[in-house]
N, CA, C and O of each residue as an XYZ file, in Angstrom:
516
protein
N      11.572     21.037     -6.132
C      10.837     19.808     -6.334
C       9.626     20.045     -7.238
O       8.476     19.769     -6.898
N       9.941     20.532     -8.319
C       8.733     20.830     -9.424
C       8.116     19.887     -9.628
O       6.898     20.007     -9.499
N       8.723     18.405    -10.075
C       7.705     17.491    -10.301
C       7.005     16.934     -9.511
O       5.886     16.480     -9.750
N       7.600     16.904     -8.455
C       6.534     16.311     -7.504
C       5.221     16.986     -6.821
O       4.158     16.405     -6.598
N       5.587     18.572     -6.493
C       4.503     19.747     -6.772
C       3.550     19.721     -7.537
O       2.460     19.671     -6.969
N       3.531     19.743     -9.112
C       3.395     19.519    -10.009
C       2.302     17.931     -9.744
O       1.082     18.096     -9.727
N       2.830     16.626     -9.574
C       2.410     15.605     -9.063
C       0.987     15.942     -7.934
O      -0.097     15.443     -8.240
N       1.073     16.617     -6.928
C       0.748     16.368     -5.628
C      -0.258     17.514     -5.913
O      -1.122     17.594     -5.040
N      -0.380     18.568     -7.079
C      -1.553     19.589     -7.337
C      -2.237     18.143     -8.609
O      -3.120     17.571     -7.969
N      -2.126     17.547     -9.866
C      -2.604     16.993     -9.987
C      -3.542     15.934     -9.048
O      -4.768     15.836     -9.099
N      -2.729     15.261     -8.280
C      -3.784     14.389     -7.376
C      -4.895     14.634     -6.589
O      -5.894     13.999     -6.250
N      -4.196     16.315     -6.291
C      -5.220     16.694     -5.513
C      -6.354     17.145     -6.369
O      -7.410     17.155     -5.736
N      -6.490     17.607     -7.895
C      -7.836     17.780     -8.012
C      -8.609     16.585     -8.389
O      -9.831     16.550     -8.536
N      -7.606     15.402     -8.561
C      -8.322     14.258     -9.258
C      -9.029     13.643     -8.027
O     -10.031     12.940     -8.158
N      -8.217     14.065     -6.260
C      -9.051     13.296     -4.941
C     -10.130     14.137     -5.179
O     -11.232     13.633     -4.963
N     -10.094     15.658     -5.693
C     -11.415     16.806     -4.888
C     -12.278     16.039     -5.936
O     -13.175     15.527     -5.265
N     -12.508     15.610     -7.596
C     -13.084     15.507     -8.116
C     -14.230     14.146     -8.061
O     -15.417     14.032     -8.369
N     -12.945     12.999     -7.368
C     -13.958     11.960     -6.756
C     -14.934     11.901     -5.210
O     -15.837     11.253     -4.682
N     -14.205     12.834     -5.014
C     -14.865     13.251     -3.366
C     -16.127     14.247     -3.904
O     -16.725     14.932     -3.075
N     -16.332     14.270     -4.695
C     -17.392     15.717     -5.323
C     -17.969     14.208     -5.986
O     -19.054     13.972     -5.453
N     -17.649     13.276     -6.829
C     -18.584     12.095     -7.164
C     -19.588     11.500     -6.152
O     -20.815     11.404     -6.174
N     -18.585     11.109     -5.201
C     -19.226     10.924     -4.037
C     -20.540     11.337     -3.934
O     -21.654     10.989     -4.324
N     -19.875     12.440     -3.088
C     -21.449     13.294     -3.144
C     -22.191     13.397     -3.809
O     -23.350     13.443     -3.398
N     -21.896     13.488     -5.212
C     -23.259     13.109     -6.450
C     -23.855     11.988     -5.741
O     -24.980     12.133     -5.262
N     -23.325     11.053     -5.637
C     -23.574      9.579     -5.676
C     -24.924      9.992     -4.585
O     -26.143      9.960     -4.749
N     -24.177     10.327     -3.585
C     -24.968      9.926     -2.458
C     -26.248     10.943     -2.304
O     -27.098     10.936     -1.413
N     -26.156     11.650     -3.218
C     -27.246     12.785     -2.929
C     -28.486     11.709     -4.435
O     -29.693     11.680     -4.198
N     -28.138     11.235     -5.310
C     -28.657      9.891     -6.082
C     -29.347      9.084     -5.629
O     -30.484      8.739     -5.949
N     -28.375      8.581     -4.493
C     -29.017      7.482     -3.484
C     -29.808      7.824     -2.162
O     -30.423      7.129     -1.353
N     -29.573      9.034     -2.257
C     -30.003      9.541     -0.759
C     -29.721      8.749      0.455
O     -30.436      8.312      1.356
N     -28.005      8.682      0.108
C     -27.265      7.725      1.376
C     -26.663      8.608      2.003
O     -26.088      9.351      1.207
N     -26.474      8.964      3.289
C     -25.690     10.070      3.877
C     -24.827      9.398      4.791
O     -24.085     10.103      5.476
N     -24.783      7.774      4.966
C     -23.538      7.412      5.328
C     -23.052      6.381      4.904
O     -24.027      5.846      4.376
N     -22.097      5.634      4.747
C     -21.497      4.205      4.478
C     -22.036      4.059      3.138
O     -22.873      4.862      2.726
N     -21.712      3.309      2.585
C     -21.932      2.501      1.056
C     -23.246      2.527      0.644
O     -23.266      2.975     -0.502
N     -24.386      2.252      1.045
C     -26.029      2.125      1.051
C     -25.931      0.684      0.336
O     -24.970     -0.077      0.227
N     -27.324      0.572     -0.134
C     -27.012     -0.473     -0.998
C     -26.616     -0.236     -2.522
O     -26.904     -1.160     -3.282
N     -26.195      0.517     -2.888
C     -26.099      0.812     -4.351
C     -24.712      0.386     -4.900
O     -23.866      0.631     -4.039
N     -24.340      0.015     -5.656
C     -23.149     -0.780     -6.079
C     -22.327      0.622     -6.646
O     -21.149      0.766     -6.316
N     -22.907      1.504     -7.392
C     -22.311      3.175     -8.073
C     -21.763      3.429     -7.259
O     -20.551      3.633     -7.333
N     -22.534      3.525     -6.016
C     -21.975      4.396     -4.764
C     -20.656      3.327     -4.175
O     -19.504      3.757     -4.227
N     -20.843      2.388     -3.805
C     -19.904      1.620     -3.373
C     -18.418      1.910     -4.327
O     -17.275      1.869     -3.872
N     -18.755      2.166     -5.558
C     -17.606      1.863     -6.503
C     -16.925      3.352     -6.473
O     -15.756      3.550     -6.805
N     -17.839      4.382     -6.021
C     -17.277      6.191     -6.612
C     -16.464      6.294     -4.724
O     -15.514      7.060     -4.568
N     -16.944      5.534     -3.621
C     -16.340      5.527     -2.904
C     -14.659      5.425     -2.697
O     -13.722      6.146     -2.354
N     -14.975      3.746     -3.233
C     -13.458      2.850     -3.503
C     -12.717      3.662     -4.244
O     -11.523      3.725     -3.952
N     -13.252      4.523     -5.437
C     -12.170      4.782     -6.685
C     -11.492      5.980     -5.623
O     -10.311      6.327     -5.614
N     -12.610      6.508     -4.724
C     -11.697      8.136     -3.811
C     -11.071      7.631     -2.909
O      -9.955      8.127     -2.758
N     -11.526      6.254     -1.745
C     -10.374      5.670     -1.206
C      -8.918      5.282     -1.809
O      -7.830      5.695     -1.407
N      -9.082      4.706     -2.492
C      -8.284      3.543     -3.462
C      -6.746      4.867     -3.541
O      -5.641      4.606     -3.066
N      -7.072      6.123     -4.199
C      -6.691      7.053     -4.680
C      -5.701      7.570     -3.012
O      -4.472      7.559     -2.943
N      -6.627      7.969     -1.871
C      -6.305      8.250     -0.688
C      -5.243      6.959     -0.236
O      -4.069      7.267     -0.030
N      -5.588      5.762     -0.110
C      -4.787      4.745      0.249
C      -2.900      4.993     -0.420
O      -1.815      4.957      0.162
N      -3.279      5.226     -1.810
C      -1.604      4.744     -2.727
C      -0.895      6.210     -2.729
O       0.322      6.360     -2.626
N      -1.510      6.903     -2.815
C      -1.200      7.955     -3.265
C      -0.108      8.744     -2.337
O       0.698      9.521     -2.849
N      -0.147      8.454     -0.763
C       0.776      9.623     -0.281
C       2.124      8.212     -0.357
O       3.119      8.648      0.222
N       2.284      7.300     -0.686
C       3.750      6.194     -0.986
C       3.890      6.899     -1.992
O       4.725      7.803     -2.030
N       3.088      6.606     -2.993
C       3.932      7.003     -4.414
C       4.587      8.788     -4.441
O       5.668      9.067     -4.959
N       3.844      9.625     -3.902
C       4.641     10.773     -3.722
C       5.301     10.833     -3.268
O       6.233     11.465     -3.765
N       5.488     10.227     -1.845
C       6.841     10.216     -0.972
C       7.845      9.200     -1.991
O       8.984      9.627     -2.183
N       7.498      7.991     -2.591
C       9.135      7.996     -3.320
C       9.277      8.960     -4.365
O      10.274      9.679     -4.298
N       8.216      9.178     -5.637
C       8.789     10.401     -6.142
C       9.448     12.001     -5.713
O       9.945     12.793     -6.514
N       9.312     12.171     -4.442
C       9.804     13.248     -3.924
C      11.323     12.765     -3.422
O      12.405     13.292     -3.681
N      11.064     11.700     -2.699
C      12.489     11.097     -2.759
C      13.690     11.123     -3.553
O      14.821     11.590     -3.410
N      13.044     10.435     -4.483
C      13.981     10.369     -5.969
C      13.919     11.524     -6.407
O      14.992     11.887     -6.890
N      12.899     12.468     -6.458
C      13.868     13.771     -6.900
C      14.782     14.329     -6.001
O      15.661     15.072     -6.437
N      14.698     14.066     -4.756
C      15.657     14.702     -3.716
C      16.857     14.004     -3.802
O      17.917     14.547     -3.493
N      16.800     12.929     -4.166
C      18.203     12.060     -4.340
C      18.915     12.554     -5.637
O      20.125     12.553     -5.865
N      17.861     12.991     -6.461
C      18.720     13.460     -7.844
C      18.771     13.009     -8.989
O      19.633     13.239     -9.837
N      17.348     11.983     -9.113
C      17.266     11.437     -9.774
C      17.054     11.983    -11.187
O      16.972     13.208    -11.090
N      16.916     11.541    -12.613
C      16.837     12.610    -13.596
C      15.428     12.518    -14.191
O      14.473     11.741    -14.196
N      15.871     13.981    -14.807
C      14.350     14.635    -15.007
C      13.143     13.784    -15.968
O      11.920     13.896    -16.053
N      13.892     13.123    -16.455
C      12.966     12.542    -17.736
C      12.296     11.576    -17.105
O      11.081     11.602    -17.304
N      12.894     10.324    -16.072
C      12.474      9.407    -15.024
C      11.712      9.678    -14.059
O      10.896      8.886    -13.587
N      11.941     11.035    -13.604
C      10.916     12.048    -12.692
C       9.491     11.850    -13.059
O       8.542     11.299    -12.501
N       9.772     12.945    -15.007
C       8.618     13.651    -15.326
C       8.022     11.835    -15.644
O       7.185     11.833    -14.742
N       7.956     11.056    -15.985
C       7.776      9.915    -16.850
C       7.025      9.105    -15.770
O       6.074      8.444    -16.188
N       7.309      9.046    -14.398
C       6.807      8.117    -13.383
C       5.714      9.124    -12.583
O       4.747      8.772    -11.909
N       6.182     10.488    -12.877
C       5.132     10.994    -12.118
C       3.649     11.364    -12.986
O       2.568     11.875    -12.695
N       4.218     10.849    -14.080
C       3.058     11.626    -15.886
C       2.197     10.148    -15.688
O       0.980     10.070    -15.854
N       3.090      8.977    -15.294
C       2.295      7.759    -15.162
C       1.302      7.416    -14.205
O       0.126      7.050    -14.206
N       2.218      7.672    -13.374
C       1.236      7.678    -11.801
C      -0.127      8.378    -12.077
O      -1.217      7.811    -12.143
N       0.125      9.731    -12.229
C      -0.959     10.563    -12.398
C      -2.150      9.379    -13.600
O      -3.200      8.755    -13.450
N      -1.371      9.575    -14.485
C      -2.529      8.740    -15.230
C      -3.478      7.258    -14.329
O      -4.622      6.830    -14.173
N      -2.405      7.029    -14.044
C      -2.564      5.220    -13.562
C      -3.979      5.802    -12.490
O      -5.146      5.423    -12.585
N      -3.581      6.513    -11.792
C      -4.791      6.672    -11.157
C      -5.948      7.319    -11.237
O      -6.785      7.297    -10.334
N      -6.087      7.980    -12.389
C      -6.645      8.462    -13.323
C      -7.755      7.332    -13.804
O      -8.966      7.311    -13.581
N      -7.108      6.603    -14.381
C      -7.656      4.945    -15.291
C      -8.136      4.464    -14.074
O      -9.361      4.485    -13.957
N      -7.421      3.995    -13.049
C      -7.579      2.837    -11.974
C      -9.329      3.732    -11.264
O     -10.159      3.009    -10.714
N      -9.504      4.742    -11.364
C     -10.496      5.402    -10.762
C     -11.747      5.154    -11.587
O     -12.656      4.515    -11.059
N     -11.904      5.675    -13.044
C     -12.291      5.492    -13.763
C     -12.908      4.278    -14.050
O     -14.105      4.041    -14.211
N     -12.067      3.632    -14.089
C     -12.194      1.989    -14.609
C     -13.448      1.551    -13.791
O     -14.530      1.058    -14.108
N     -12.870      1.930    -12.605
C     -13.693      1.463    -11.003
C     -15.001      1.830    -11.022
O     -15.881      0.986    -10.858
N     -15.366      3.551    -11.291
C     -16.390      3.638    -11.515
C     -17.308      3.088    -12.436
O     -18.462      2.840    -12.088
N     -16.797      2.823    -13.858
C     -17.550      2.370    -14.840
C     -17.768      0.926    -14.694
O     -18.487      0.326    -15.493
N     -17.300      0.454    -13.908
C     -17.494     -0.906    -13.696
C     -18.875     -1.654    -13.820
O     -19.372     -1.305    -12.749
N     -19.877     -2.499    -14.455
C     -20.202     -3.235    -14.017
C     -20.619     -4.375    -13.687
O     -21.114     -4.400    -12.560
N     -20.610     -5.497    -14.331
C     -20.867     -6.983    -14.534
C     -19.275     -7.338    -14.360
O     -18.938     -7.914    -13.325
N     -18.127     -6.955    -15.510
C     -17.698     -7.403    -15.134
C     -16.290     -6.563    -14.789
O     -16.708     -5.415    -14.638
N     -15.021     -6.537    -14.611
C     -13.748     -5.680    -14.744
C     -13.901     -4.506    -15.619
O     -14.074     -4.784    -16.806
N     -13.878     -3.338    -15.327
C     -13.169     -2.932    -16.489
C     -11.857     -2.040    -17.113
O     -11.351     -1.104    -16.495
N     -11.442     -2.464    -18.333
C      -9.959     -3.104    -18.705
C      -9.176     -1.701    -18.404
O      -7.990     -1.913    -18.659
N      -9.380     -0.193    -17.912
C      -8.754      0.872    -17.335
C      -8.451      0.507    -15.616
O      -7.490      0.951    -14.987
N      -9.407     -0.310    -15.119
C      -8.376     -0.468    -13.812
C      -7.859     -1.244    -13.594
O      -7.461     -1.330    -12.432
N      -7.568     -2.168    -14.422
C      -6.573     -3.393    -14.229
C      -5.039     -1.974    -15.279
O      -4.038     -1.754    -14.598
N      -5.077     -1.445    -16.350
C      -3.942     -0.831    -16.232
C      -3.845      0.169    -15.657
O      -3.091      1.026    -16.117
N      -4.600      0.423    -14.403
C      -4.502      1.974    -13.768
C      -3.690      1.153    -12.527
O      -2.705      1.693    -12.023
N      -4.096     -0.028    -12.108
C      -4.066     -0.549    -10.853
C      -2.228     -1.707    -11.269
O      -1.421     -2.084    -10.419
N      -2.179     -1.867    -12.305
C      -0.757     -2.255    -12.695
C      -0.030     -1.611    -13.123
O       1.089     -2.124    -13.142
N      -0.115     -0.169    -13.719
C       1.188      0.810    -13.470
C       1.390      1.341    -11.934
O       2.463      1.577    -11.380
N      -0.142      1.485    -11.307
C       0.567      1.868     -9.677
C       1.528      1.115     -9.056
O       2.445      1.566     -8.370
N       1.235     -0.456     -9.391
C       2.388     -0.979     -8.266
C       3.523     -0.683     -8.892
O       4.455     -0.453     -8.121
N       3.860     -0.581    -10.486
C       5.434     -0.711    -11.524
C       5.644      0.872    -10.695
O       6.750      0.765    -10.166
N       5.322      1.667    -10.501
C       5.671      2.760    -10.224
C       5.891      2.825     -8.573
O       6.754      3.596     -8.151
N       5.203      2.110     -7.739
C       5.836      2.442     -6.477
C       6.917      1.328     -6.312
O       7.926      1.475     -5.623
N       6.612      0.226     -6.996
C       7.976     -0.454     -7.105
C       8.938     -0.275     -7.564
O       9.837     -0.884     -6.985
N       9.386      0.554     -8.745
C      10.210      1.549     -9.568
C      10.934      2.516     -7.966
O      11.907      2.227     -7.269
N      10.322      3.249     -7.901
C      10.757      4.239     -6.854
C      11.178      3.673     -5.570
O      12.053      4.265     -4.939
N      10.578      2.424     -5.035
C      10.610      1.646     -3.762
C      12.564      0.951     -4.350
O      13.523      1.007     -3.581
N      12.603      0.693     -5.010
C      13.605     -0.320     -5.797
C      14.905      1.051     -5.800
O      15.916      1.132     -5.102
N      14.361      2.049     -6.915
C      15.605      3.150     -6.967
C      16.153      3.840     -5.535
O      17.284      4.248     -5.270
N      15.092      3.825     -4.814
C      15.532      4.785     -3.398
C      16.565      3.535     -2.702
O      17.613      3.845     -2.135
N      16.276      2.633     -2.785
C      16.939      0.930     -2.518
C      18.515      1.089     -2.306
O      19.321      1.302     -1.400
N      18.473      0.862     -3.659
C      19.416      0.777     -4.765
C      20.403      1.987     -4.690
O      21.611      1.810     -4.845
N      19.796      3.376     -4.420
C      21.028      4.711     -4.251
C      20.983      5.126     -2.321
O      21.399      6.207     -1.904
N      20.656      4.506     -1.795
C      20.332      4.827     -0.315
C      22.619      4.631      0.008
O      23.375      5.253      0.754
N      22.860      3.537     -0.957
C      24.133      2.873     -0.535
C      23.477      1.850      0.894
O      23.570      2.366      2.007
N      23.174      1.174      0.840
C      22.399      0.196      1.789
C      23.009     -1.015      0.741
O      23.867     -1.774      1.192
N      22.760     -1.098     -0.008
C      23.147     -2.704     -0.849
C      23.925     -2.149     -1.770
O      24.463     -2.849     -2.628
């Protein structure tokens, strides 16, 4: 299961790296629990939740689909995306402020094409329909 290995060491330095924001944040704000009032902090939170929330679905179907046999190029391609998507969707989040900005609306709309991609293929070869 290379790609998904591969997958699941990326995420993990991109969680250690927002969980290390965090802590910037909060050592900034000198908040040592919950959100404070600072909107930075609120946002470097969400981008390390956000990340914790999607992240163990989308590996479990990409591990799936490679266990089912799926091919390599669809593998490397959803897992090269993912990685990015949450990459952007984090990003975006942090830099945020007045109003959206335009990396987490496409970080946060390739995540769902991709767990829906994988949610759909595991579907589809289970032999269920």
């Amino acid at each position: 299961m290379p790609i998904t290995l591969t997958l699941v060491a990326l995420l993990g330095l991109l969680y250690l790296t927002f969980g290390i924001y965090v802590g910037v944040m909060r050592a900034r704000t000198n908040t040592l629990l919950g959100p404070g009032e600072d909107p930075r902090l609120m946002r470097a939170i969400r981008a390390h939740g956000n990340l914790a929330e999607w992240a163990p679905i989308a590996v479990l179907l990409i591990a799936g689909m490679e266990y089912a046999g799926a091919g390599y190029g669809m593998l490397a391609g959803l897992a090269g995306a993912y990685a990015l998507a949450r990459l952007f969707h984090g990003i975006g989040l942090i830099r945020e402020d007045k109003k959206p900005h335009p990396l987490r609306a496409v970080g946060a709309f390739t995540n769902i094409v991709v767990v829906l991609w994988g949610s759909v293929y595991l579907i589809w070869n289970s032999n269920l329909i």
